[in-house]
LOBA-584899 format. One record per residue: residue number from 1; residue in one letter; x, y, z of N, C-alpha, C, CB in turn. Coordinates in Angstrom, 3 decimals. Glycine has a CB too. Example, Ala and Ser with C-alpha at 12.3 -4.5 7.8 and 13.67 -1.06 7.14 Angstrom:
! residues 2
<1, "A", <13.190, -5.690, 7.800>, <12.300, -4.500, 7.800>, <13.200, -3.300, 7.800>, <11.308, -4.473, 9.046>>
<2, "S", <12.850, -2.250, 7.080>, <13.670, -1.060, 7.140>, <12.900, 0.030, 7.870>, <14.084, -0.598, 5.725>>
***
This chain:
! residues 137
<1, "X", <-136.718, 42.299, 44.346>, <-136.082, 41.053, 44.606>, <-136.078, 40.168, 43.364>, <-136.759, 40.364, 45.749>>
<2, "X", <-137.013, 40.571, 42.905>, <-137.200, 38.898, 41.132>, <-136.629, 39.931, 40.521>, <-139.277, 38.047, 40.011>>
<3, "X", <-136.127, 41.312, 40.397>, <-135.288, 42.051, 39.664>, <-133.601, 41.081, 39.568>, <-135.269, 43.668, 40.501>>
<4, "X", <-133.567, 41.368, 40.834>, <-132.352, 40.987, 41.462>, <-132.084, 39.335, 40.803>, <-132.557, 41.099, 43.286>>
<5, "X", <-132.920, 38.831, 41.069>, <-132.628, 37.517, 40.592>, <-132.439, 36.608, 39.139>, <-133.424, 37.068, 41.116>>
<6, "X", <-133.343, 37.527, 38.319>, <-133.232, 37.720, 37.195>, <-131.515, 38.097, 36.318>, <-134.246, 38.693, 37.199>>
<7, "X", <-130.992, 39.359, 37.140>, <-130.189, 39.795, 36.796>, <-128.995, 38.637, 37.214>, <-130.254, 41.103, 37.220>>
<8, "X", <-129.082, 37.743, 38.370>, <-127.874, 36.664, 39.088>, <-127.994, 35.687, 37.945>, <-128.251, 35.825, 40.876>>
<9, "X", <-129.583, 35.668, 37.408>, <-129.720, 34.178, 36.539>, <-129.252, 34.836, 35.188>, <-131.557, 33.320, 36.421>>
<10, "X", <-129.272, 35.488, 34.592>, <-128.719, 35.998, 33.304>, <-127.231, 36.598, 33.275>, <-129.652, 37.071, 32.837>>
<11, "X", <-126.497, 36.846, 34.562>, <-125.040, 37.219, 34.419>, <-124.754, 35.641, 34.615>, <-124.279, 38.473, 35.634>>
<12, "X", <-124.774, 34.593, 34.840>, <-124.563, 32.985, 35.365>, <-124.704, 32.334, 34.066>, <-125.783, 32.307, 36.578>>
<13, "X", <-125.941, 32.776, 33.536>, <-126.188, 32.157, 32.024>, <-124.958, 32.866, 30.694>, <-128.097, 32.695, 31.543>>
<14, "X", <-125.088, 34.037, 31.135>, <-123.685, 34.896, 30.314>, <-122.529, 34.191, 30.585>, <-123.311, 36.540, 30.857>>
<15, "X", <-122.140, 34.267, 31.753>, <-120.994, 33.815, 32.347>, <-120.381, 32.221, 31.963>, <-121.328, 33.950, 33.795>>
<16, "X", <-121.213, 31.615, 31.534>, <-121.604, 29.631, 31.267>, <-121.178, 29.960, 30.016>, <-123.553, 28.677, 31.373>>
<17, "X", <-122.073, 30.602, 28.639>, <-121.485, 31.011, 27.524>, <-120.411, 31.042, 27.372>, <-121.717, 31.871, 27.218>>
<18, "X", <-119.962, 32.054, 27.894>, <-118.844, 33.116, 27.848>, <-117.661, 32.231, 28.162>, <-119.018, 34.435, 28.962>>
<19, "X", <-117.738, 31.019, 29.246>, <-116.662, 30.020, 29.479>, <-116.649, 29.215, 28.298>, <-116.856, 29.147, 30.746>>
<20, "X", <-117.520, 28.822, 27.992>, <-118.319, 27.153, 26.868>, <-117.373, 27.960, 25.352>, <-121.287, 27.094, 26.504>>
<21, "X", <-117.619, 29.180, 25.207>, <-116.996, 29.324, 24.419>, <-115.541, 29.866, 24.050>, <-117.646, 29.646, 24.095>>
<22, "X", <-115.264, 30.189, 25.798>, <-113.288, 30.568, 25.904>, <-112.664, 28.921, 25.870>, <-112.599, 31.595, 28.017>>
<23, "X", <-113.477, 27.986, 26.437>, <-112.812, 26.290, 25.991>, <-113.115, 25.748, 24.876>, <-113.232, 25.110, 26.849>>
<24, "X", <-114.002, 26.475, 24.037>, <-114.025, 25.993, 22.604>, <-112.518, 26.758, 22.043>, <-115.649, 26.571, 21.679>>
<25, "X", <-112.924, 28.024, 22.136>, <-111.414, 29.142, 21.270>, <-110.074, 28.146, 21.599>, <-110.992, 31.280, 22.348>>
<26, "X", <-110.100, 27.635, 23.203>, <-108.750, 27.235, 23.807>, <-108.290, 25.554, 23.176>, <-108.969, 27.259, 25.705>>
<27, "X", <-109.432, 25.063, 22.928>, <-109.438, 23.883, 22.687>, <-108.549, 24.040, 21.047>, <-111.071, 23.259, 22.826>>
<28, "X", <-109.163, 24.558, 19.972>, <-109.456, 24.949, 18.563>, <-107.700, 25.886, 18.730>, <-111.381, 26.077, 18.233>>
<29, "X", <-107.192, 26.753, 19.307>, <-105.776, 26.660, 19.424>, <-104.502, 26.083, 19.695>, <-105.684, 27.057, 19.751>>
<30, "X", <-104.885, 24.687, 20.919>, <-104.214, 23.759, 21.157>, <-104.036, 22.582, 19.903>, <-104.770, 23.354, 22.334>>
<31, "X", <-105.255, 22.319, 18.995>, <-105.379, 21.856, 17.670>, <-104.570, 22.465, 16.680>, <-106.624, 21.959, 17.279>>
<32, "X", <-104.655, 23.718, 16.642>, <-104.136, 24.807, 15.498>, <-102.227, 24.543, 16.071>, <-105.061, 27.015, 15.829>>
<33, "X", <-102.239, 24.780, 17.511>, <-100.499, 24.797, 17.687>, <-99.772, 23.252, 17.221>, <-100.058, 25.095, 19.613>>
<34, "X", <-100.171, 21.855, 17.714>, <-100.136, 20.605, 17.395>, <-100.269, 20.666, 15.864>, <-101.172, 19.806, 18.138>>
<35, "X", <-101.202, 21.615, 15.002>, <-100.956, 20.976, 13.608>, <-99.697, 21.807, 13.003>, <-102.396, 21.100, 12.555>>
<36, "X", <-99.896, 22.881, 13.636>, <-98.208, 23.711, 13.603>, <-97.248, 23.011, 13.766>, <-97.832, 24.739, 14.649>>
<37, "X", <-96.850, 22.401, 14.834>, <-95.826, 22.054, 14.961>, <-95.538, 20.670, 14.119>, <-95.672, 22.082, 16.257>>
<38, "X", <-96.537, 20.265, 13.621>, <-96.485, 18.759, 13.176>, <-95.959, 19.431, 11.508>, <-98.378, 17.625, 13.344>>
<39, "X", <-96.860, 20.074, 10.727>, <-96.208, 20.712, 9.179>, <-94.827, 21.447, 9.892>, <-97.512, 22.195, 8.148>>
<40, "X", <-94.450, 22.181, 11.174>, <-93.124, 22.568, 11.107>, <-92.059, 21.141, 11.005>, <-92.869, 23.522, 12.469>>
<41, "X", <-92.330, 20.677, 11.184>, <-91.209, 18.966, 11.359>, <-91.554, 18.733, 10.216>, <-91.549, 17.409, 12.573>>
<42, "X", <-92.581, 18.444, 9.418>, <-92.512, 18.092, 8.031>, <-91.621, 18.814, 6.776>, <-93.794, 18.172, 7.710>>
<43, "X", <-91.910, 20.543, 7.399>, <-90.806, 21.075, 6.026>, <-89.532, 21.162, 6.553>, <-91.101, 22.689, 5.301>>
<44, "X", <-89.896, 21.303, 8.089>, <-88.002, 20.522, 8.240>, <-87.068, 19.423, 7.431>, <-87.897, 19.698, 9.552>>
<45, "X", <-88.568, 18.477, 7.525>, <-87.842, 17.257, 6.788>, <-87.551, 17.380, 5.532>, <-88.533, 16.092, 6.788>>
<46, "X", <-88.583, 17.978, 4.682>, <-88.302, 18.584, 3.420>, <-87.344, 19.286, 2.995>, <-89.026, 19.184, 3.156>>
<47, "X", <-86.936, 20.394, 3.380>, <-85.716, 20.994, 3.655>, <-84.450, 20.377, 3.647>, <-85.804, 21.461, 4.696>>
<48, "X", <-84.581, 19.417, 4.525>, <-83.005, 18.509, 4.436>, <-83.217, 17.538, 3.323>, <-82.535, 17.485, 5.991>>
<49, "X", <-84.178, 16.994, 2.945>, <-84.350, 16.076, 1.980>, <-84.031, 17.486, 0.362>, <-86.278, 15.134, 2.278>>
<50, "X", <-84.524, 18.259, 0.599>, <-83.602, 19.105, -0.799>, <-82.319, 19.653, -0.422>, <-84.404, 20.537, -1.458>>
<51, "X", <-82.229, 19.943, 0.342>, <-80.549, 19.961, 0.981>, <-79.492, 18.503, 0.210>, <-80.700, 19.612, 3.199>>
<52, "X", <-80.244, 17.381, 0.801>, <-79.681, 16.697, 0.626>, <-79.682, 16.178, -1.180>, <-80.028, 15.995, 1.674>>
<53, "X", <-80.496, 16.690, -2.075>, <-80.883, 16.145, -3.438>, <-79.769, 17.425, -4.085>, <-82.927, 16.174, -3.927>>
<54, "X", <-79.749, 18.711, -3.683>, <-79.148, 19.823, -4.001>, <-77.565, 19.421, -3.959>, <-79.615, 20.979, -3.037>>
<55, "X", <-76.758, 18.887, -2.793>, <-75.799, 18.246, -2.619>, <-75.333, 16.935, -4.046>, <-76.173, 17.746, -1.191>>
<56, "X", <-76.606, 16.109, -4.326>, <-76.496, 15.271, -4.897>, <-76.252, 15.792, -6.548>, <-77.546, 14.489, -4.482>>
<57, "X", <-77.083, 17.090, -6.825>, <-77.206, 17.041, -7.905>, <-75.805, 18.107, -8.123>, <-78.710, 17.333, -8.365>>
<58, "X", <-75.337, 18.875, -6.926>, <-74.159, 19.168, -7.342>, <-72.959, 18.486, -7.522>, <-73.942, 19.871, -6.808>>
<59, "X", <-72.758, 17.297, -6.719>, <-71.685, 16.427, -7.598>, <-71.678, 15.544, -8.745>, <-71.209, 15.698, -6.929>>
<60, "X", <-73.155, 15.432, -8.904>, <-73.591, 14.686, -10.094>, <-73.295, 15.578, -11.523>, <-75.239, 14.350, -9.900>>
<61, "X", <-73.584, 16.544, -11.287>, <-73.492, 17.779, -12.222>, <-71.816, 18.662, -12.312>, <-74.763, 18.910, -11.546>>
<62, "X", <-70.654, 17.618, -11.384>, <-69.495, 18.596, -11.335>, <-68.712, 18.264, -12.685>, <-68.501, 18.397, -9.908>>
<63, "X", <-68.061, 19.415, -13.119>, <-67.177, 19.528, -14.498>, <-66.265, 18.413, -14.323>, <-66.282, 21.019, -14.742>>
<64, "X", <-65.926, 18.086, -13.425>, <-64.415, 16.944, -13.267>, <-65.490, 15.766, -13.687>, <-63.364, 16.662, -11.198>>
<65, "X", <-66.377, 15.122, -12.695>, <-66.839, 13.955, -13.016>, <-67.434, 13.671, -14.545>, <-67.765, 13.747, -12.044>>
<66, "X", <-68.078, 14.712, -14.998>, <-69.082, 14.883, -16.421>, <-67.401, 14.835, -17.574>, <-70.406, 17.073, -16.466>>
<67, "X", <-66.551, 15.669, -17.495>, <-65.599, 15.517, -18.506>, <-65.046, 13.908, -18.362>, <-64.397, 16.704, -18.313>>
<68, "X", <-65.045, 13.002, -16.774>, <-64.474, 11.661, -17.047>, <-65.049, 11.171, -17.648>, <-64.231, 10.873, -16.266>>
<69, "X", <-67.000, 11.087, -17.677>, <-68.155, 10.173, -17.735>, <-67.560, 10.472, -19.697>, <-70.187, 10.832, -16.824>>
<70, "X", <-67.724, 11.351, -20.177>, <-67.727, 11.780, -21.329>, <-66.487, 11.271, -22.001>, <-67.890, 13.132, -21.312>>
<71, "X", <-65.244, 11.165, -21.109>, <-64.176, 10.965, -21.897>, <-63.983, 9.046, -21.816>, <-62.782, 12.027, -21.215>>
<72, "X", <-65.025, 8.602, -20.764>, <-64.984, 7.084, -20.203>, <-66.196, 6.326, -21.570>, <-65.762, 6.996, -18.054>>
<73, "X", <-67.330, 7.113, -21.697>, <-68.395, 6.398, -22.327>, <-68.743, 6.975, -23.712>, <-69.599, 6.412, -21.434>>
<74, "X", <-68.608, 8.058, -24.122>, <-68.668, 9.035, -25.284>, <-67.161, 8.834, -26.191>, <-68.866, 10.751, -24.604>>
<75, "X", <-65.959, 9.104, -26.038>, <-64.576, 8.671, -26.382>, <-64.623, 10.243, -26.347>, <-64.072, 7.595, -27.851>>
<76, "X", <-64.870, 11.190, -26.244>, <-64.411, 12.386, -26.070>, <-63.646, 12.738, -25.672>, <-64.806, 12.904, -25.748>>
<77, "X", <-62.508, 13.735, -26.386>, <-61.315, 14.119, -25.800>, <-60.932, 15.618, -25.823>, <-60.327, 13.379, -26.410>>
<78, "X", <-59.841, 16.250, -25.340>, <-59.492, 17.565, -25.991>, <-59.086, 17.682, -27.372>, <-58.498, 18.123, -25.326>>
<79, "X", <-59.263, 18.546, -28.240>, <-58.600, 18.333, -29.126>, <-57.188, 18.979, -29.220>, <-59.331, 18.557, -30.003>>
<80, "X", <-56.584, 18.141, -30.155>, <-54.806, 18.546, -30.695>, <-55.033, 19.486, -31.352>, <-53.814, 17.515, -31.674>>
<81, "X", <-53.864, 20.157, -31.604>, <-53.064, 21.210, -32.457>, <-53.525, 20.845, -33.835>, <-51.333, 21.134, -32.309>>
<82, "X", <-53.512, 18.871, -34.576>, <-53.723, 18.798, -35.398>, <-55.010, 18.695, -36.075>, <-53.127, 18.279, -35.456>>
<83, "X", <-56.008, 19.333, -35.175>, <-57.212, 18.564, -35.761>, <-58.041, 20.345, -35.316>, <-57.856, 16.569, -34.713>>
<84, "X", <-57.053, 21.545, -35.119>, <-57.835, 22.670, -35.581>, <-57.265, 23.337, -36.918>, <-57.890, 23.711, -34.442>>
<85, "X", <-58.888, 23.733, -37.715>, <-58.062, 24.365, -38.594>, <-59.227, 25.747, -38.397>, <-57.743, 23.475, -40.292>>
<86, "X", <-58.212, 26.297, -39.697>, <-59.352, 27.875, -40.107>, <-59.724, 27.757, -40.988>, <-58.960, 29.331, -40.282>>
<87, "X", <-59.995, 26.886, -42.409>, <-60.709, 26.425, -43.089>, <-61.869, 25.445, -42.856>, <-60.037, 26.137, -43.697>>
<88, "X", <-63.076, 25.552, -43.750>, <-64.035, 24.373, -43.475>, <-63.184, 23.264, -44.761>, <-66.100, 24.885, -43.829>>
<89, "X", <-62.306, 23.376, -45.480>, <-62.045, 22.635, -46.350>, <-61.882, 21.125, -46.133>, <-61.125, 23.146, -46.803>>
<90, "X", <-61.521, 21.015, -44.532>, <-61.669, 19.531, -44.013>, <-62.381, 18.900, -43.504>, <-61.120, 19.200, -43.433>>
<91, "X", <-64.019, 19.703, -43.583>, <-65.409, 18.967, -43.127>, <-65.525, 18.265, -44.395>, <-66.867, 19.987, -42.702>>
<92, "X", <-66.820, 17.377, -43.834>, <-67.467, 16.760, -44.961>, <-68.409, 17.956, -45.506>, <-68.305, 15.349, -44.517>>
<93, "X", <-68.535, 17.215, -46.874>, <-69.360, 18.033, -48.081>, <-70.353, 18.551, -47.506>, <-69.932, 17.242, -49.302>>
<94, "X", <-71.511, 17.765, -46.760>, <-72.394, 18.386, -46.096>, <-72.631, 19.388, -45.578>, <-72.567, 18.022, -45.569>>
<95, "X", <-72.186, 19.681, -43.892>, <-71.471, 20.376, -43.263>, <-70.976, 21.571, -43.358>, <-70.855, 19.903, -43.152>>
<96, "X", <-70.057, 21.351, -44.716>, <-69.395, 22.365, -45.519>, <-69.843, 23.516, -45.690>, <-69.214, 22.044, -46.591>>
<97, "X", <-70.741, 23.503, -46.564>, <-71.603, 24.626, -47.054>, <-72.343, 25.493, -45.954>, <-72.661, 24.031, -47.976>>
<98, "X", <-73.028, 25.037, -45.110>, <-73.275, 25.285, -43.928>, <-72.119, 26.296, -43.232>, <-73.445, 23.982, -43.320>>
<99, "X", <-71.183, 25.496, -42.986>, <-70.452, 26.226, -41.988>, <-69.459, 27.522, -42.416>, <-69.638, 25.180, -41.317>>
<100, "X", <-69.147, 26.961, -44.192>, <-68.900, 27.998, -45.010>, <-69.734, 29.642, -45.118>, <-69.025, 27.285, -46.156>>
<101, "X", <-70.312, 29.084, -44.513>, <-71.700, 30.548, -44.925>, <-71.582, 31.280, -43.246>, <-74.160, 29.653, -45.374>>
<102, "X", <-71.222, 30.533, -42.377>, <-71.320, 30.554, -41.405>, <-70.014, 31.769, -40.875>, <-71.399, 29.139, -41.054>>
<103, "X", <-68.360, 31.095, -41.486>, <-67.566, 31.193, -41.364>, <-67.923, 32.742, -42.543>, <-66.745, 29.892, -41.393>>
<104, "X", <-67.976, 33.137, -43.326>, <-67.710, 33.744, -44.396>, <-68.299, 35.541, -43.445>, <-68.698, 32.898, -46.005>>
<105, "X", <-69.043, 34.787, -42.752>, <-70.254, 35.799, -41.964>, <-69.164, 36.665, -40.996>, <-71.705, 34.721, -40.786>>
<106, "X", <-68.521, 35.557, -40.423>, <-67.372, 35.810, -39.305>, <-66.349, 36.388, -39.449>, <-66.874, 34.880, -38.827>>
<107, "X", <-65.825, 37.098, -38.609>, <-64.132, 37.710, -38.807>, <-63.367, 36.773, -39.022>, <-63.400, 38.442, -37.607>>
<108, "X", <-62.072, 37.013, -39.480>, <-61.311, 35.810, -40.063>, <-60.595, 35.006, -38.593>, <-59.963, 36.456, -41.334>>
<109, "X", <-60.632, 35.454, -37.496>, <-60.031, 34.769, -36.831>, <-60.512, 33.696, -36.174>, <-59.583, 35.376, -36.240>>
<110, "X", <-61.992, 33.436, -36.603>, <-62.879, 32.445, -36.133>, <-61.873, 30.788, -36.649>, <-64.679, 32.769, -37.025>>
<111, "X", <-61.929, 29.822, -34.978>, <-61.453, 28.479, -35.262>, <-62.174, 27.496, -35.270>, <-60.638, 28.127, -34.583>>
<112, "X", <-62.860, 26.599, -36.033>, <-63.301, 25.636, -36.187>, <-62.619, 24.319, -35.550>, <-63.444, 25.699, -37.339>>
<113, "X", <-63.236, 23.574, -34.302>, <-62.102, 22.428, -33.909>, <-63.416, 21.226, -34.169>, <-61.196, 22.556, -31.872>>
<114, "X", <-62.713, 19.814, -34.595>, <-63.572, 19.026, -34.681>, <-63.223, 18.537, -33.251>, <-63.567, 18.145, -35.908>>
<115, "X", <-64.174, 17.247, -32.638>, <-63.736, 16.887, -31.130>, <-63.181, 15.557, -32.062>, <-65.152, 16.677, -29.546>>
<116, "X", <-62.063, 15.413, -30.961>, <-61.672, 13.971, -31.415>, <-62.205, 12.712, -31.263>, <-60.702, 13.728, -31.019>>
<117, "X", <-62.555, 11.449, -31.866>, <-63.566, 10.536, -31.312>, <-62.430, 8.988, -30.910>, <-65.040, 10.251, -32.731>>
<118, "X", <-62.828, 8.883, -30.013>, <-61.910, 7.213, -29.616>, <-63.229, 6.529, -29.655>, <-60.872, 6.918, -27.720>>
<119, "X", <-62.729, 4.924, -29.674>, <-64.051, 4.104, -29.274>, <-64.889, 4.157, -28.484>, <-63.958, 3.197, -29.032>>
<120, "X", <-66.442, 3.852, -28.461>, <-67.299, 3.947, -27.590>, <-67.551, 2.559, -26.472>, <-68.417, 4.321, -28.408>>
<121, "X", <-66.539, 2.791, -25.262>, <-66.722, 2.182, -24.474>, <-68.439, 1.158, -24.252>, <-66.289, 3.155, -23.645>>
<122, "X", <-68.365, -0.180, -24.959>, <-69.479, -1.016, -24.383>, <-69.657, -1.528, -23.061>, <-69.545, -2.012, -25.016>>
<123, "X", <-70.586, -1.538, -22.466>, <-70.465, -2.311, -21.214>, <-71.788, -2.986, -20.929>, <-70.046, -1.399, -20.013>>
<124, "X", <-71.934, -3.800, -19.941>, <-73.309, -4.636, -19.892>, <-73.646, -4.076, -18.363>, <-73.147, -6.630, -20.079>>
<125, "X", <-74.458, -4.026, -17.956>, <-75.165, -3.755, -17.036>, <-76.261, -4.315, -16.241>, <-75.399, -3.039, -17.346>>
<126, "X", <-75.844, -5.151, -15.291>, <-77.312, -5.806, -15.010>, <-77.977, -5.327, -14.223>, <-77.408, -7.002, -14.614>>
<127, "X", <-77.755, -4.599, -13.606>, <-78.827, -3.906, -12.556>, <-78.155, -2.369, -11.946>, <-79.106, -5.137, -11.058>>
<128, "X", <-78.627, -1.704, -11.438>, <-78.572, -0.392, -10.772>, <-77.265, -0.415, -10.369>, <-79.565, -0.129, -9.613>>
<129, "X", <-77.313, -1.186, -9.070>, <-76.342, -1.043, -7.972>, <-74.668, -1.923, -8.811>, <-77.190, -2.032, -6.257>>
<130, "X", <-74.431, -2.252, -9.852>, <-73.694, -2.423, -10.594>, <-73.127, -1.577, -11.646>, <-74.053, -3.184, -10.867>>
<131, "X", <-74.162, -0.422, -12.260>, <-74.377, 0.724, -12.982>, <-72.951, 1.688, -11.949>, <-76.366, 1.324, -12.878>>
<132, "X", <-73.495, 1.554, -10.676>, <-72.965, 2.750, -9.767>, <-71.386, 2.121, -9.569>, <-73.988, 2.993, -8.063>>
<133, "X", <-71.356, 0.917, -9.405>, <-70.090, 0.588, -8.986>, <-69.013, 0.974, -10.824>, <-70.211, -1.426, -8.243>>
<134, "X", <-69.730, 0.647, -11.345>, <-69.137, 0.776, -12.744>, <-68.288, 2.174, -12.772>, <-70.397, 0.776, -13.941>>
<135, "X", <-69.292, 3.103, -12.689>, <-69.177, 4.643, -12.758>, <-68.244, 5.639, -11.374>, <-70.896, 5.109, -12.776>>
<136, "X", <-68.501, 4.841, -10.695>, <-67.801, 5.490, -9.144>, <-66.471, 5.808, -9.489>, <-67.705, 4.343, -7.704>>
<137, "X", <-66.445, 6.776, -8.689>, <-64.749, 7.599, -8.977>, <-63.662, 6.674, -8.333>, <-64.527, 9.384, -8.053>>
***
């Protein structure tokens, strides 16, 4: 009989464990899913926030806008018919020698174009949100 009872009080004491620690595991997964789901919404947000910078930096970065910015604030232009040659004979002295050595290296069909320069657009700027209106297409 104290066999018997022994064995009721130690499967009860197992059994108490054995719960104490399936609501610890259960507890410690309901934590683990909540912090899951909380970093999943965060790189969600992340995600669209480079989505959205990726977008930005591709129109910021498009050939149409960069050739206006360049031809609006730089004076950069295409160049004419008259301003390529196949000689360096119409650089400056500097230059010259340089590009002479350069050219001499090269097959003869190599073209040298200078870019053409117009004035450099001044402008004043007082703040950001004036910067943008300036520049807007």
């Amino acid at each position: 009989m104290r066999l018997s009872r022994l064995k009721t009080v130690v499967i009860f004491v197992v059994a108490a464990v054995l719960g104490t620690a399936l609501l610890q595991i259960s507890r410690h997964v309901q934590d683990a899913q909540t912090e899951l789901v909380k970093l999943e919404a965060r790189l969600a947000k992340e995600q669209e926030a480079m989505r959205v910078l990726q977008a930005e930096w591709a129109f910021l970065n498009s050939p149409a806008r960069l050739e206006g910015l360049a031809q609006e604030y730089l004076g950069l232009e295409a160049p004419d018919a008259a301003r390529i040659t196949t000689s360096g004979d119409a650089l400056p002295q500097q230059e010259q020698s340089v590009l002479m050595h350069e050219i001499s290296a090269q097959p003869a069909s190599v073209v040298i174009v200078r870019p053409a320069r117009k004035p450099v657009h001044k402008m004043q700027v007082h703040d950001f949100d004036d910067l943008l209106e300036e520049i807007a297409p």
